[in-house]
N, C-alpha and C positions, 0 to 999 in steps of 0.2 A: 029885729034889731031896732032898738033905739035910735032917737039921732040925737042923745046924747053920746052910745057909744061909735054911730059915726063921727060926730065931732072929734073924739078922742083917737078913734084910728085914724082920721085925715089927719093928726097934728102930726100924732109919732109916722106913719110914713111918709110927710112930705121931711120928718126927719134924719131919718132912716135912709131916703131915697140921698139926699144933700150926702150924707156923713161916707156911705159908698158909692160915690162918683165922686166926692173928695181922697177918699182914699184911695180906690182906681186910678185917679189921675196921678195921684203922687206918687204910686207905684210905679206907673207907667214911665212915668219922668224918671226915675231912678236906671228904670228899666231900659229907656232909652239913652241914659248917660252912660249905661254901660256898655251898651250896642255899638257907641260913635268910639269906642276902643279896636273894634273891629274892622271899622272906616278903614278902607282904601288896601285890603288884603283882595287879592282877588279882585274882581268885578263888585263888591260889596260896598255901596254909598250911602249917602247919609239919607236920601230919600228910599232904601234898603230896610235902613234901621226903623225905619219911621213906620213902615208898612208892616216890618214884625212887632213892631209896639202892637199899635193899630187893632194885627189880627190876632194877638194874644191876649189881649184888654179881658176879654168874656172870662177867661177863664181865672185871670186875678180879680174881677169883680166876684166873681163866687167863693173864693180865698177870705176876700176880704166881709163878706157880706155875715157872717155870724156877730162880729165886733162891730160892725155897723150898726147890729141891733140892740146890742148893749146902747153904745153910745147916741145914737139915733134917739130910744126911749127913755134913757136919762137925759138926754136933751130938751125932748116932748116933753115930758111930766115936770122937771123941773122949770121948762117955762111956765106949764100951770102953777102950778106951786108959787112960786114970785107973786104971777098976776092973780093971788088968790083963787084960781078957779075951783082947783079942789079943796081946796076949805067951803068953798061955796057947792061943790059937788056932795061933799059929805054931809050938810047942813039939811041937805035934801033927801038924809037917806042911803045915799049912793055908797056901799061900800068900799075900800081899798083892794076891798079882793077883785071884785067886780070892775074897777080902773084898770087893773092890773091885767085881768081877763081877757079886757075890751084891746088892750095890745098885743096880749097873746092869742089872740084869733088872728093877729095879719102873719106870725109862722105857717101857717098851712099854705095861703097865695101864695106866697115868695118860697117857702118851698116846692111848691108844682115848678114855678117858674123857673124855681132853678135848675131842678129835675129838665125841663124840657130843656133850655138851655145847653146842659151836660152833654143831652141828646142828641141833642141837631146843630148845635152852634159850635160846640168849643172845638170838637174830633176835628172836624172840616178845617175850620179855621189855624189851630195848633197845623193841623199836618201842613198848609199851606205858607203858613210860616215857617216851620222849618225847611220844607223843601225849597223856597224859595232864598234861604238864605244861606242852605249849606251847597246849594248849587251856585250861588255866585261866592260863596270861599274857594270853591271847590274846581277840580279841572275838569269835572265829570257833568255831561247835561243830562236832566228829566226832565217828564213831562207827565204828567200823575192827571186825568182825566174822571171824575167820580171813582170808581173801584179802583179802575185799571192806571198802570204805572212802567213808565216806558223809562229808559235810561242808556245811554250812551258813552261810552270811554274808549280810545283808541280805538280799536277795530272789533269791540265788544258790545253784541247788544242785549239787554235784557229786559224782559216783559213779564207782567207779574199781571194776571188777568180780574184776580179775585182776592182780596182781605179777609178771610174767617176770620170771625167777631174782630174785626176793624185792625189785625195787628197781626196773622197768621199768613205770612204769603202762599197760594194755592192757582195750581196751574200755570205753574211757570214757564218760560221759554227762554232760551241764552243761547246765542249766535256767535258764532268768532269766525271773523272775516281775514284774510288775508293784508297783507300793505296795498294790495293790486286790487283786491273787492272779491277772490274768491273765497264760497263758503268754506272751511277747514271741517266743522263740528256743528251741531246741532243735540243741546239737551233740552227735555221737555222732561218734568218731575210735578207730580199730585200735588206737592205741597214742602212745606221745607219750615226747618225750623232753626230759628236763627240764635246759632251759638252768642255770650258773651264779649267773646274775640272779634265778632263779624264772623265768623265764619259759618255758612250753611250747610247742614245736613239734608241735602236732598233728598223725597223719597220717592217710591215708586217710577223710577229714573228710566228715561227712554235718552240713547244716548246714540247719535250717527256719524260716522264720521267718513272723510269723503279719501280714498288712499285710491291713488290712479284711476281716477274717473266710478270709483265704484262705491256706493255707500256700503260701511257695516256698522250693522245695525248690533247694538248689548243694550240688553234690558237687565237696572239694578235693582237692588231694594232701593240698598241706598248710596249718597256721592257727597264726599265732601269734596265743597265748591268755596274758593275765596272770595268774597264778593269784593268787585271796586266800590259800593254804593256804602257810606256813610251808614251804619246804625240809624242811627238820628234820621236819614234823611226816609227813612223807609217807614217806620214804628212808631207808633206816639208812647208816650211815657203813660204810663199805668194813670197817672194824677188828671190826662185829657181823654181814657179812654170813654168812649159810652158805657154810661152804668149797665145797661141791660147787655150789652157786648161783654163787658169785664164779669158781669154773674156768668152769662155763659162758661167765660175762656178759663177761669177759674175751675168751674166744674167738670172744665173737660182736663184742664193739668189734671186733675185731683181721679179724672178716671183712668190715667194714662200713666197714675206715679209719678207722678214731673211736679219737682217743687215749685209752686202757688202761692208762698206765705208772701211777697210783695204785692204779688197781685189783691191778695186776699186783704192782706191790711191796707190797700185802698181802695178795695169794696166798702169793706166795713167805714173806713171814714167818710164816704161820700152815705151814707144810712144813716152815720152819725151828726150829720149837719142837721137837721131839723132837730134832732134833741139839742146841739149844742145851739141851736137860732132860742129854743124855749128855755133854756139856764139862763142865757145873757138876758133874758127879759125878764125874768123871775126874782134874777138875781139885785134888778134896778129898785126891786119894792123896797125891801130894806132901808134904802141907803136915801129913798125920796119917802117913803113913809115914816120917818122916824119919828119920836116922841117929842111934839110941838115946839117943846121950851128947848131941844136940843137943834133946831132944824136950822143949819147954816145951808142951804140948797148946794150954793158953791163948793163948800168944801165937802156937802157925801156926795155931789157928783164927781170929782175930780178924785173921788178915792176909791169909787166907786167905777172910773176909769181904768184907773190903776188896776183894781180888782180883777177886771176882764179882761186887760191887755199881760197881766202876769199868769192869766186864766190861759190865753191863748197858746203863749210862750210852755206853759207845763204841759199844756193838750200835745206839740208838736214835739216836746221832749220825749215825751210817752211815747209818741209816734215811731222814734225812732229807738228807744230802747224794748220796745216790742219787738225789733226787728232784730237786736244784738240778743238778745236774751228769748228768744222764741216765746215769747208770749202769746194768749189767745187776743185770733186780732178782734174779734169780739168784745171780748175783756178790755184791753186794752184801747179801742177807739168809744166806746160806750162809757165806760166807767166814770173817765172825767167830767163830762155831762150830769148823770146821776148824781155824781158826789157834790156836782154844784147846786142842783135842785134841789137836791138837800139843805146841805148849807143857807141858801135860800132862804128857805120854810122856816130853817130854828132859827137865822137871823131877823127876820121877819116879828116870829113871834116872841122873840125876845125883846124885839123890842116894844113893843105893846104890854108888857106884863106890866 
């Protein structure tokens, strides 16, 4: 490595780093104007809302961070370009391809990064958020400890020991106590699988219950069980789960017949962010390379804004009409990417002919 193409990568990502912690934060803000609607339900306060901001922040910074790289590198380059650098760059030899290279090598770091991120930061964080904010909407307390996840409502208690892949509850327990503190019941189930309704299908069910001093003991397959606990307050949404969790849980619906296609089209989009980090920077050449006598910097960055930000908006249409029209989630979370890299390359060289 050059230190010319270091120069070039420290400009685009101290812009890049600027453009998503700007964005972050204006999300965050939005996101907590919406929060302080919730103000004062419940035990829920405004130092409440602030703290689910807070611990939701990581997972909109990876939201935001593809469109950061557009506008970050059209930012970067087109500062060179003003202060002549790359006219001065090219005088030297230095190709446009090779400028362009030199910004698409910072996609792989901040992809790891983000990866790791997904991994270890957001799961923990999201669940802490939620738990902590549907427990003060809510009449019901938890206490969620690394795996394990304890909870409380009238004279109900339930314990959830273990998370297969971050979102399967497994070795369960559920207590139902008396007004007076005697036990009534005792179930303990392998694992459960949580209906859309909230409602659990318990399985491999050990069930005791206490009739004049005597336990009887039934062993089920399975028990459906109402839960008091929130959905939300238990499950993270497919969009925070860990990648290498959601490859798992994916391929175990898929060995088990249990539709997968949500889960599956947000595997696929979290695979598709590093192709979609390398379009938004592919996409900048074009629009800052242009032919000399045509080059208003301001106006191809700012349409070239546009580009990425209408770029973004059709990525997350697709998104969803993959989901109404069964589409491959493959197909459909890749596609948009490619077709922009393309676009790209013939923009590009069209404009040099």
């Amino acid at each position: 490595m050059t230190l010319l193409d270091r120069y070039i990568e420290a400009t685009a990502l101290r812009a890049i780093v600027l453009v998503a912690a700007t964005l972050t934060a204006l999300f965050s803000l939005l996101e907590f104007v919406e929060q302080l609607a919730s103000v004062g339900q419940g035990h829920y306060r405004v130092v409440d809302a602030f703290v689910y901001v807070v611990l939701t922040a990581p997972a909109r910074l990876i939201q935001v961070t593809p469109v950061s790289m557009l506008l970050g590198s059209l930012l970067a380059l087109g500062a060179l370009a003003r202060n002549f650098e790359l006219t001065a760059f090219r005088s030297l030899g230095i190709s446009e391809e090779r400028i362009v290279a030199s910004v698409l090598k910072l996609a792989v770091p901040i992809a790891i990064a983000l990866f790791l991120m997904a991994q270890f930061v957001v799961p923990p964080a999201q669940q802490l958020a939620q738990s902590q904010r549907l427990s003060a909407l809510s009449s019901s307390t938890s206490l969620r400890s690394s795996d394990s996840f304890w909870a409380q409502r009238d004279q109900q208690f339930l314990n959830v020991q273990e998370f297969q892949y971050g979102n399967v509850p497994k070795d369960i327990d559920i207590y139902d106590f008396s007004p007076d503190g005697n036990l009534l019941s005792f179930i303990h189930a392998g694992s459960a699988d949580v209906q859309p309704d909230g409602t659990w299908l318990l399985n491999d069910v050990v069930r005791k219950r206490i009739n004049g001093g005597q336990f009887q003991t039934e062993n089920l397959a399975s028990l459906s069980w109402v839960s008091f606990i929130p959905t939300q307050l238990l499950l993270l949404p497919p969009e925070s789960m860990p990648p290498i969790a959601l490859y798992r849980y994916v391929r175990d619906l898929k060995q088990r017949r249990q539709q997968a296609v949500r889960y599956e089209q947000e595997l696929w989009t979290k695979v598709s962010i590093p192709f979609s980090m390398a379009a938004m920077i592919m996409i900048t050449a074009p629009f800052v390379f242009g032919p000399p006598r045509a080059q208003h910097y301001g106006q191809q960055i700012t349409i070239g804004a546009l580009f990425g930000i209408v770029f973004s908006l059709a990525q997350q249409i697709t998104h969803y009409l993959s989901l109404l029209l069964g589409m491959n989630p493959a197909f459909s979370a890749l596609a948009p990417s490619l077709l922009l890299m393309t676009l790209a390359v013939y923009l590009f060289r069209r404009a040099h002919r």
